[in-house]
C-alpha positions as CSV (number, residue, x, y, z in Angstrom):
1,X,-90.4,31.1,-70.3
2,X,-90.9,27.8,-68.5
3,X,-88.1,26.5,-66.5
4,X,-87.1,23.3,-65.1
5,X,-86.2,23.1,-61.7
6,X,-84.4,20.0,-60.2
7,X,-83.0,18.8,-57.2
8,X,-80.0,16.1,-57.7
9,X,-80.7,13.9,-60.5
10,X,-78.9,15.6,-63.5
11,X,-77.6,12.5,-65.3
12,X,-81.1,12.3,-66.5
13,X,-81.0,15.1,-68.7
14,X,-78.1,15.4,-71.9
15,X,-80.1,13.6,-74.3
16,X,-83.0,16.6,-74.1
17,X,-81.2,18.9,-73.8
18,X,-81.7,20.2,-77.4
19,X,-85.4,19.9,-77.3
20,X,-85.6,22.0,-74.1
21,X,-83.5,24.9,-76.0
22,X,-85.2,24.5,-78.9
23,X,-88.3,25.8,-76.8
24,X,-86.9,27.9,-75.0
25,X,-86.8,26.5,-71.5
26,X,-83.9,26.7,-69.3
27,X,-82.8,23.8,-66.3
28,X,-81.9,25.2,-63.3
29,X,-80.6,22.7,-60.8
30,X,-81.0,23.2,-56.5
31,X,-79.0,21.0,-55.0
32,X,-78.3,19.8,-50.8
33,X,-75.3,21.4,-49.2
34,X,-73.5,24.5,-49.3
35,X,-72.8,27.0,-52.4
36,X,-68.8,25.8,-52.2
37,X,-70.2,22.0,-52.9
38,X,-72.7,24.0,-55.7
39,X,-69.6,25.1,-57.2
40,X,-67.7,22.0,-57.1
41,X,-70.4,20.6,-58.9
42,X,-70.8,22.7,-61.4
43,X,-67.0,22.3,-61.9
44,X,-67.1,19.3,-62.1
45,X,-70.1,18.4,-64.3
46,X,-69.3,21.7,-66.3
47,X,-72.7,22.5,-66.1
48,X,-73.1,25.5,-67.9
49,X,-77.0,26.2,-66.4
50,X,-78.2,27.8,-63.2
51,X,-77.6,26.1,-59.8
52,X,-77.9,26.5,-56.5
53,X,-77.4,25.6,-53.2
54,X,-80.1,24.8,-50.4
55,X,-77.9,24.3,-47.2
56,X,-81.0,24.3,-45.0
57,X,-83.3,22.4,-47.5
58,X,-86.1,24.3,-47.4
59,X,-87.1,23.6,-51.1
60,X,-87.0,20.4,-50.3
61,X,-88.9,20.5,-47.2
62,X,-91.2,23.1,-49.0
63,X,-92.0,20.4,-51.6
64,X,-92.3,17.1,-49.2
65,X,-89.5,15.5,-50.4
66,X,-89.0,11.7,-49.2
67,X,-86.2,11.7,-46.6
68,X,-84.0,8.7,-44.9
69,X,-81.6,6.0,-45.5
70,X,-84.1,3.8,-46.5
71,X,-85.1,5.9,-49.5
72,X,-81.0,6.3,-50.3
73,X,-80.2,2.9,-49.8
74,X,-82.4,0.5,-52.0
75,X,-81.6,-2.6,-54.2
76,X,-82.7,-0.4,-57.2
77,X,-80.8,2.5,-56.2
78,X,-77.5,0.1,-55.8
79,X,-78.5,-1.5,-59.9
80,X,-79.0,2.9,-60.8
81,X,-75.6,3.0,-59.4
82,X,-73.9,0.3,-61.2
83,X,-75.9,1.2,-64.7
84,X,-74.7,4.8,-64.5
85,X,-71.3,4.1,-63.6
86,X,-71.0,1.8,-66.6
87,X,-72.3,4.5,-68.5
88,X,-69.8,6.9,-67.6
89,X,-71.2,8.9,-64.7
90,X,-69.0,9.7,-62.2
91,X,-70.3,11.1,-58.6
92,X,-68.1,13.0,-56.8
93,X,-69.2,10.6,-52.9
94,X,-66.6,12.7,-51.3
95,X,-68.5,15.9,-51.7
96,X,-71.9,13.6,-51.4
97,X,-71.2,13.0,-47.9
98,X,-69.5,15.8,-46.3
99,X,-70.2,15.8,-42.5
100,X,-72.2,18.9,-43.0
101,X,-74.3,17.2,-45.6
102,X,-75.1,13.9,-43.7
103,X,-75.9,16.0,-40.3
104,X,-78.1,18.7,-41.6
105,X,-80.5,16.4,-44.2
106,X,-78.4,15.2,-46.6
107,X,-80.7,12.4,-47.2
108,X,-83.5,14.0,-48.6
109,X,-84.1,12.1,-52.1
110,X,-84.6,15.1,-55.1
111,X,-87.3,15.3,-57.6
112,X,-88.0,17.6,-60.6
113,X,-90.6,20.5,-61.6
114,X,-91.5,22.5,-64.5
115,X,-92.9,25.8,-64.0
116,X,-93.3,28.8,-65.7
117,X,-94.0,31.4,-67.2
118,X,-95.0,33.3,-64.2
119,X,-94.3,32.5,-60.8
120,X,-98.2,30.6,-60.3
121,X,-98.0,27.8,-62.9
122,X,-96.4,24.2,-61.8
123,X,-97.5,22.5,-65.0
124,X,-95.6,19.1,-63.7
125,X,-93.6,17.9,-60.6
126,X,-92.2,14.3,-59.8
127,X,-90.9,13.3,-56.4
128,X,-88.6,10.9,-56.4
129,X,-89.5,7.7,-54.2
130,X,-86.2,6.4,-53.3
131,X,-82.5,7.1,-54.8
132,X,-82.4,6.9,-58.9
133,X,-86.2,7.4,-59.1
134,X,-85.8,9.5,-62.0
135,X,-88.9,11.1,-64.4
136,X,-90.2,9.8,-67.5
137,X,-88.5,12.1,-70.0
138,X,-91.4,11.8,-72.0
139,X,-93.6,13.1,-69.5
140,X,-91.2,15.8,-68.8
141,X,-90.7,17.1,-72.5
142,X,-94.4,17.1,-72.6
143,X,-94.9,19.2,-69.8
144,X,-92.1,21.8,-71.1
145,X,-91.8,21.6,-74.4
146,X,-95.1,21.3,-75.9
């Protein structure tokens, strides 16, 4: 079974989500922070999936990751900001920027990955550039659902 693998951007994903059950592949979601701000998320999103938390971001380190306020804070990621909210999607900024997040890495921009079956085959991966970078979907229902 492939699986999808993402750190932070989930708003990306509700309109696929039938293709990717339809073949079988499951998203599971690694997010910054602590397992009690995993939880909170989950909560709050009532994401129903697989997540997890990376308090010492070592996936993302693992997987070179951009990192720094000047990835987090661009004009485009302030426009992604303003086009989600209109949209409906709500980020929790409190939990975003918990001291504990800020001071250990919490600027670390996320990306996505599809791997599987086996624990050897990474048959796509996008690393985002700077905050609201997201995938082409296209690209990513190619890589996991064809």
């Amino acid at each position: 079974m492939k699986s999808i693998a993402q750190n932070d951007t989930f708003c990306c994903f509700p309109f696929a989500k039938d293709a990717m059950e339809a073949a079988g592949v499951s998203l599971v979601l690694i997010g910054p922070g602590t397992v009690e701000q995993a939880k909170a998320f989950s909560d709050q999103t009532k994401f129903k999936g697989e997540v997890y938390a990376d308090p010492d971001y070592s996936s993302y380190r693992a997987l070179e990751f951009a990192i720094g306020l000047f990835s987090t804070f661009t004009p485009s990621a302030g426009l992604k900001i303003i086009q989600l909210y209109r949209e409906g999607y709500r980020q929790d900024w409190e939990l975003s920027f918990e001291k504990n997040t800020r001071t250990k890495g919490g600027w670390y921009q996320g990306g996505l990955l599809v791997a599987g079956p086996g624990i050897n085959d990474i048959s796509y991966i996008h690393k985002d550039k700077e905050a609201g970078d997201d995938p082409e979907m296209e690209d990513v229902l190619k890589a996991c659902c064809s």
